[in-house]
N, CA, C and O atoms as a GROMACS GRO file, in nm:
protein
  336
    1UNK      N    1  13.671  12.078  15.442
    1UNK     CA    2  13.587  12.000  15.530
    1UNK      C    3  13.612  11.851  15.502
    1UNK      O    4  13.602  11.811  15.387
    2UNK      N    5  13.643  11.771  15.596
    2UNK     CA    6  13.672  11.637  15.564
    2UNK      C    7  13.541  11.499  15.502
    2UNK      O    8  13.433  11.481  15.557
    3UNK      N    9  13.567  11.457  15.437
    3UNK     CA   10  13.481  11.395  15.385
    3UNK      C   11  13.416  11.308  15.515
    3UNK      O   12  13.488  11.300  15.614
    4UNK      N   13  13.264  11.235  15.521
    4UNK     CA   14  13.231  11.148  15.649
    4UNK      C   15  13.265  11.040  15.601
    4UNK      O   16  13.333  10.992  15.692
    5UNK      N   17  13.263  10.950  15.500
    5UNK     CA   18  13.297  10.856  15.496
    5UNK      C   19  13.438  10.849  15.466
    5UNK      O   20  13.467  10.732  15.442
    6UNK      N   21  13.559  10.943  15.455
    6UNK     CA   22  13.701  10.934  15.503
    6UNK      C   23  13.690  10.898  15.625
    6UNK      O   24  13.717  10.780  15.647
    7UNK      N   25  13.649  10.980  15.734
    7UNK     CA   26  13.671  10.976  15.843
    7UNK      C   27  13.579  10.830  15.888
    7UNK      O   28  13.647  10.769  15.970
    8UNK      N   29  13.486  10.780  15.867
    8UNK     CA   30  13.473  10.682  15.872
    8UNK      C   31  13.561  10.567  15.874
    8UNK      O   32  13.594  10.487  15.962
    9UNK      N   33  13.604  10.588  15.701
    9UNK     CA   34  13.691  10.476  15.708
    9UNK      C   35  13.877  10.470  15.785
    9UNK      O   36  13.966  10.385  15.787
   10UNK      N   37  13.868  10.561  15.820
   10UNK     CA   38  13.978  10.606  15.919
   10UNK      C   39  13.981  10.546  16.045
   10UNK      O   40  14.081  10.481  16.075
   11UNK      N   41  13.851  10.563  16.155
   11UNK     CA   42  13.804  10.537  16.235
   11UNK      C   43  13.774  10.388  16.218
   11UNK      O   44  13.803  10.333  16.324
   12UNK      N   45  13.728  10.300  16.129
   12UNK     CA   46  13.726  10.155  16.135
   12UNK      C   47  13.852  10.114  16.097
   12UNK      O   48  13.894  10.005  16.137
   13UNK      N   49  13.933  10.202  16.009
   13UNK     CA   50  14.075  10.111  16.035
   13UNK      C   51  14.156  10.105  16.134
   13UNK      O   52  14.236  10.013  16.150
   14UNK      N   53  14.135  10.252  16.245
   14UNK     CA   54  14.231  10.227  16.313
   14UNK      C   55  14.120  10.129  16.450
   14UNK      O   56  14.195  10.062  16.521
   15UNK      N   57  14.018  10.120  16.479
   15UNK     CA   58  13.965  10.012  16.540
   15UNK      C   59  14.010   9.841  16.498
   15UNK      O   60  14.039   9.755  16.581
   16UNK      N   61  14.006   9.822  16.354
   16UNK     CA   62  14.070   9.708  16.324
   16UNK      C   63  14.175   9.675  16.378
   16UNK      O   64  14.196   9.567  16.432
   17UNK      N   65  14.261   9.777  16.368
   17UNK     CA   66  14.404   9.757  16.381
   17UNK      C   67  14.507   9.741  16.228
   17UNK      O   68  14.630   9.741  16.216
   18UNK      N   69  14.402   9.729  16.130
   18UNK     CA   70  14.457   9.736  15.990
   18UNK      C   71  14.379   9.759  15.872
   18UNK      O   72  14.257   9.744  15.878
   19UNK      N   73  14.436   9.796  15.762
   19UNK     CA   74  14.350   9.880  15.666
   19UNK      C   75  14.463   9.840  15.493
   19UNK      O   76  14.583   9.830  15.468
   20UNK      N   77  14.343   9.828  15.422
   20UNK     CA   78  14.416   9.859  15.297
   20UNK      C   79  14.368   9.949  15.210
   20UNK      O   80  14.252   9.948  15.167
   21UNK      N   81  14.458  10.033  15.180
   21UNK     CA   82  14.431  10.153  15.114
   21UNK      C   83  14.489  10.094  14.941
   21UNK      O   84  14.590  10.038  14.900
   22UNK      N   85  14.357  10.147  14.874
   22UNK     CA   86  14.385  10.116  14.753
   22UNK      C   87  14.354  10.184  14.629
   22UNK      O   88  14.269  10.119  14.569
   23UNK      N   89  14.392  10.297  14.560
   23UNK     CA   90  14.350  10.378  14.462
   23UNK      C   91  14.322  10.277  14.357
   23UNK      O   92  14.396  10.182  14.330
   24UNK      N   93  14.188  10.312  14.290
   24UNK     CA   94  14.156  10.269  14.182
   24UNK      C   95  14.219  10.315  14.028
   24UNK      O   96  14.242  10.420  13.967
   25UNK      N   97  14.228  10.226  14.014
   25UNK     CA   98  14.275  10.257  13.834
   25UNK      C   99  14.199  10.224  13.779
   25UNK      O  100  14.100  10.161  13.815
   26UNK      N  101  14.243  10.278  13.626
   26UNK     CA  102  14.122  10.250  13.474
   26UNK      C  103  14.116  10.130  13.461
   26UNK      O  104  14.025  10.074  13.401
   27UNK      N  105  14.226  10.064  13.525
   27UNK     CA  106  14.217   9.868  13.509
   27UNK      C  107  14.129   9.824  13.549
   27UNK      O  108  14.033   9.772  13.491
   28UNK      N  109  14.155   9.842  13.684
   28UNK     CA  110  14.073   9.786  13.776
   28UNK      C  111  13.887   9.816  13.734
   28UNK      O  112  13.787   9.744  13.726
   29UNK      N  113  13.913   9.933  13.720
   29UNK     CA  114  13.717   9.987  13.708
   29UNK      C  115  13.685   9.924  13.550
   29UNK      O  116  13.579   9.960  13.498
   30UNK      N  117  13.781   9.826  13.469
   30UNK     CA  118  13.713   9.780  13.353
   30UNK      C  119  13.734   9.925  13.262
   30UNK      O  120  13.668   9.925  13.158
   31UNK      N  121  13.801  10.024  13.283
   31UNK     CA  122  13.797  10.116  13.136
   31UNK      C  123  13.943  10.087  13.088
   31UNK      O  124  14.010  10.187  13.065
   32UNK      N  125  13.994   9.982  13.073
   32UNK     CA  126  14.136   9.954  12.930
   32UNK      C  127  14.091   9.888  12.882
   32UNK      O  128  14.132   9.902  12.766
   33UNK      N  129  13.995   9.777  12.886
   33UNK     CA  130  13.944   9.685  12.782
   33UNK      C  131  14.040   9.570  12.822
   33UNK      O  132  14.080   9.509  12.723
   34UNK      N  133  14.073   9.538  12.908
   34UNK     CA  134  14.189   9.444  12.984
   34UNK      C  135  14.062   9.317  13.004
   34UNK      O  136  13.939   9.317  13.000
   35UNK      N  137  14.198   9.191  13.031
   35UNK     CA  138  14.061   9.101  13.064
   35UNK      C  139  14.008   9.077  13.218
   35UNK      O  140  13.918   9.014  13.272
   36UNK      N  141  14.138   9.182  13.265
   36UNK     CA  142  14.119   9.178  13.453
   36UNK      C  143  13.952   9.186  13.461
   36UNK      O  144  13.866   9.202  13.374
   37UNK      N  145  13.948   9.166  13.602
   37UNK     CA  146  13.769   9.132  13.616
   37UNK      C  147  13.802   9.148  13.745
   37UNK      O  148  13.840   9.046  13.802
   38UNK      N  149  13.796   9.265  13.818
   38UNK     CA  150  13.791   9.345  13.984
   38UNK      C  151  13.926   9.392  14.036
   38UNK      O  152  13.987   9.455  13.949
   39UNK      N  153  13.983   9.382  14.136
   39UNK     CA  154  14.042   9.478  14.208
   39UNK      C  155  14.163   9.387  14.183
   39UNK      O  156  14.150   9.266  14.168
   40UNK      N  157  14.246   9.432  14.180
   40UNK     CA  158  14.425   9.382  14.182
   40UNK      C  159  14.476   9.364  14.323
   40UNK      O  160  14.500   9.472  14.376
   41UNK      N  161  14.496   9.269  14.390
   41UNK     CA  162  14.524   9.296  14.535
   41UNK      C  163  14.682   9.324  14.560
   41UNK      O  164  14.738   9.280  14.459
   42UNK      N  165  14.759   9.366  14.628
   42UNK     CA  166  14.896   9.419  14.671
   42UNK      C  167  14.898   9.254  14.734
   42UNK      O  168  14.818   9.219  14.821
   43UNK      N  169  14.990   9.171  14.684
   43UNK     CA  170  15.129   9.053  14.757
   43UNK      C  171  15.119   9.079  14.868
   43UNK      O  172  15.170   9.185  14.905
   44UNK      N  173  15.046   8.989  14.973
   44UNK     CA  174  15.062   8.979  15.114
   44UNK      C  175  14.956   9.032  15.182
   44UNK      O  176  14.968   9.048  15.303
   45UNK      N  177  14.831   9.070  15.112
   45UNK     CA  178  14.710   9.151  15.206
   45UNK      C  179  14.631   9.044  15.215
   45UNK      O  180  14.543   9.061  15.300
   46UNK      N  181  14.626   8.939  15.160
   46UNK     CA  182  14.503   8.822  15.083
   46UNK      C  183  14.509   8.781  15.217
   46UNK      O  184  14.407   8.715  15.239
   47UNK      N  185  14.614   8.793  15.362
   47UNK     CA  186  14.558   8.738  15.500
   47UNK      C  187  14.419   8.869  15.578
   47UNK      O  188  14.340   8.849  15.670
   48UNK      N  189  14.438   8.989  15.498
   48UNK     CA  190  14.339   9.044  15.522
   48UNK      C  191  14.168   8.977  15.522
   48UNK      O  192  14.082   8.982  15.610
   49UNK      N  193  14.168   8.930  15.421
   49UNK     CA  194  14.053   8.853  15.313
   49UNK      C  195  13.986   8.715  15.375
   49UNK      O  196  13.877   8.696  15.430
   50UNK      N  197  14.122   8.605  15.336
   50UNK     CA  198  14.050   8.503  15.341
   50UNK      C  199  14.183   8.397  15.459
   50UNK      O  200  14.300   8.436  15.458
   51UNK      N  201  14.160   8.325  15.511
   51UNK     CA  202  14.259   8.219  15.567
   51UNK      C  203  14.338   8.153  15.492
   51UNK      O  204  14.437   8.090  15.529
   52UNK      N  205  14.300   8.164  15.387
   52UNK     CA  206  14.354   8.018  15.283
   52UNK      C  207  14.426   8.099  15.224
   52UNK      O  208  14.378   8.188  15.153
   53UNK      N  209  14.639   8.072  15.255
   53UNK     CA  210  14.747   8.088  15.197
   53UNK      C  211  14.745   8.030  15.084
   53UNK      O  212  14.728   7.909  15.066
   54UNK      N  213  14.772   8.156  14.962
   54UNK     CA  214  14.799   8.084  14.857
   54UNK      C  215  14.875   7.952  14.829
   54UNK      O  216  14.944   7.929  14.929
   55UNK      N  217  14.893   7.852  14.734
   55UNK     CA  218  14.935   7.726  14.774
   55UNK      C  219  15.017   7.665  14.615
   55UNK      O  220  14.948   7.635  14.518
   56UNK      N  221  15.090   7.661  14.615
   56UNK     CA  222  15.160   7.648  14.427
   56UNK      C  223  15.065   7.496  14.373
   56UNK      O  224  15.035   7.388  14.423
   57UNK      N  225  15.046   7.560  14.261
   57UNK     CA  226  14.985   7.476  14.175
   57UNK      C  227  14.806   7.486  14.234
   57UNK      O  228  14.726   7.417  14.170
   58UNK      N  229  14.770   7.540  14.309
   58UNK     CA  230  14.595   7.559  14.303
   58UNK      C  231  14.565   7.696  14.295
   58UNK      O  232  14.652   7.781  14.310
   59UNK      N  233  14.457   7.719  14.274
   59UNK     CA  234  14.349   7.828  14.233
   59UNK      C  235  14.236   7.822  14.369
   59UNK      O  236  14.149   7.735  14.367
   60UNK      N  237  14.244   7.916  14.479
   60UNK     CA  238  14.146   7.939  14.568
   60UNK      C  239  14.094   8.070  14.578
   60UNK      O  240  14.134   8.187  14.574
   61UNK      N  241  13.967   7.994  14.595
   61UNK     CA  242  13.892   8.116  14.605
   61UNK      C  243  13.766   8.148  14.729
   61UNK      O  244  13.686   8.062  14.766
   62UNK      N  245  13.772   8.261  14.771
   62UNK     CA  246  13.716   8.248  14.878
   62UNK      C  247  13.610   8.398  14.863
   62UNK      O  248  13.648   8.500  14.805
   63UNK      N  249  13.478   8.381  14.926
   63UNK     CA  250  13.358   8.437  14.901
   63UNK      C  251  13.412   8.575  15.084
   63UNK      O  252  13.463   8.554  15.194
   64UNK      N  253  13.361   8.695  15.010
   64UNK     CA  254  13.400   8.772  15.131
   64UNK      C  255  13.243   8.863  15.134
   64UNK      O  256  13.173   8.847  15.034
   65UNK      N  257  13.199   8.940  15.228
   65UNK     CA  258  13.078   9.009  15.246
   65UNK      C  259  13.204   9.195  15.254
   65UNK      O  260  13.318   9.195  15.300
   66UNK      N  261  13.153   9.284  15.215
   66UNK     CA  262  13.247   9.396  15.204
   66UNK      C  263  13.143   9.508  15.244
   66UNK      O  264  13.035   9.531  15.189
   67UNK      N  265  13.199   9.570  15.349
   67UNK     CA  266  13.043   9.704  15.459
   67UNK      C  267  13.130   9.842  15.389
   67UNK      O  268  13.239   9.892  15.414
   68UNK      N  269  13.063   9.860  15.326
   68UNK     CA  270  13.110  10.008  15.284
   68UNK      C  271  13.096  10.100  15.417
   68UNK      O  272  13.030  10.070  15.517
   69UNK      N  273  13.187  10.241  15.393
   69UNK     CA  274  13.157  10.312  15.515
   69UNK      C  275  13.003  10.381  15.496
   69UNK      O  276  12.936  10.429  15.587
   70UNK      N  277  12.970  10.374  15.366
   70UNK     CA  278  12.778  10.472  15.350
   70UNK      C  279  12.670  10.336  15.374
   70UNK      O  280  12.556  10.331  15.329
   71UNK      N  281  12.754  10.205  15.474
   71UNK     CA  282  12.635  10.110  15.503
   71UNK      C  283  12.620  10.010  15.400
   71UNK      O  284  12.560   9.903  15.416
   72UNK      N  285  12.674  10.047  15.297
   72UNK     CA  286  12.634   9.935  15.173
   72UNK      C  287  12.699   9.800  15.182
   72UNK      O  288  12.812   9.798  15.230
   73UNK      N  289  12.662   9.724  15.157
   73UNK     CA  290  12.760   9.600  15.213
   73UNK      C  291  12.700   9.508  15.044
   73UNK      O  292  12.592   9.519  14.987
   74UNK      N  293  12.819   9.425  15.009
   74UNK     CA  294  12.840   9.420  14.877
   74UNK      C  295  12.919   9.261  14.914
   74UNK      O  296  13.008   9.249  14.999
   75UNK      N  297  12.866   9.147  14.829
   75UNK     CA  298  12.929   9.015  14.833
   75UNK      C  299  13.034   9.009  14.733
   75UNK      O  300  13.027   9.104  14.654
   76UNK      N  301  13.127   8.928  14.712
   76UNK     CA  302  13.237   8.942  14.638
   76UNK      C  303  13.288   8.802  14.659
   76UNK      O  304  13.235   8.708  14.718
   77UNK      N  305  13.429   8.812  14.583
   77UNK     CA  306  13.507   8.668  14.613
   77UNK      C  307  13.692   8.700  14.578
   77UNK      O  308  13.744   8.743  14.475
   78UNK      N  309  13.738   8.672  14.668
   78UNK     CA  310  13.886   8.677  14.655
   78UNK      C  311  13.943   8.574  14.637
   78UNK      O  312  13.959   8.491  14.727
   79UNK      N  313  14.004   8.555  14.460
   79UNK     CA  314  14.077   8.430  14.418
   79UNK      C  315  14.242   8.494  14.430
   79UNK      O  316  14.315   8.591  14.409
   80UNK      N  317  14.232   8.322  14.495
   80UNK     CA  318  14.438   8.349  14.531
   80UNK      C  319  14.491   8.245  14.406
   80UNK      O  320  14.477   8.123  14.402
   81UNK      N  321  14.554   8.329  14.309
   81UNK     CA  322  14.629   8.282  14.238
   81UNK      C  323  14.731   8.128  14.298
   81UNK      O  324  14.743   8.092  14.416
   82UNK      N  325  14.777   8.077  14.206
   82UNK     CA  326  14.865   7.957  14.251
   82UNK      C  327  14.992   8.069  14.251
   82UNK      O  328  15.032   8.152  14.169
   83UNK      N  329  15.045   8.018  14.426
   83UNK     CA  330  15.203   8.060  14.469
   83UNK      C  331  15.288   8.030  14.301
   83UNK      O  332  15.266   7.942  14.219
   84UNK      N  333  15.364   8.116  14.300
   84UNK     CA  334  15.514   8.033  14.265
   84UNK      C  335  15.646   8.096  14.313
   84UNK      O  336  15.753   8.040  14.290
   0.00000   0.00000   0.00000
């Protein structure tokens, strides 16, 4: 039986027109004891996120609102490393 919030999030990606699919790791969820602090983004999705192209030599960061498919909606912030 298919999960509802698969099919959810199926159904809002293909309405978007785009989607990032992203398996979680022990990194990411804070269990290696790493000093990472949230999600690792894949090179080139950050136009998903925010407007602001990474830029060499600055640190941006940009505040995002995130709607889960079970309604939950969750504030956050996506920092773009400095290009090199």
């Amino acid at each position: 039986m298919p999960s509802p919030y698969c099919e959810r999030a199926i159904n809002d990606a293909l309405r978007q027109g785009r989607a990032l699919l992203k398996f979680i790791s022990p990194n990411d969820a804070g269990l290696t004891g790493s000093h990472q602090c949230g999600f690792y983004l894949p090179l080139g999705s950050w136009e998903m996120f925010t407007p602001q192209a990474p830029e060499n030599g600055k640190n941006h960061k940009h505040s995002v609102k995130i709607l889960w498919q079970d309604g939950t909606v969750t504030e956050s912030a996506v920092d773009l490393p400095p290009s090199t």
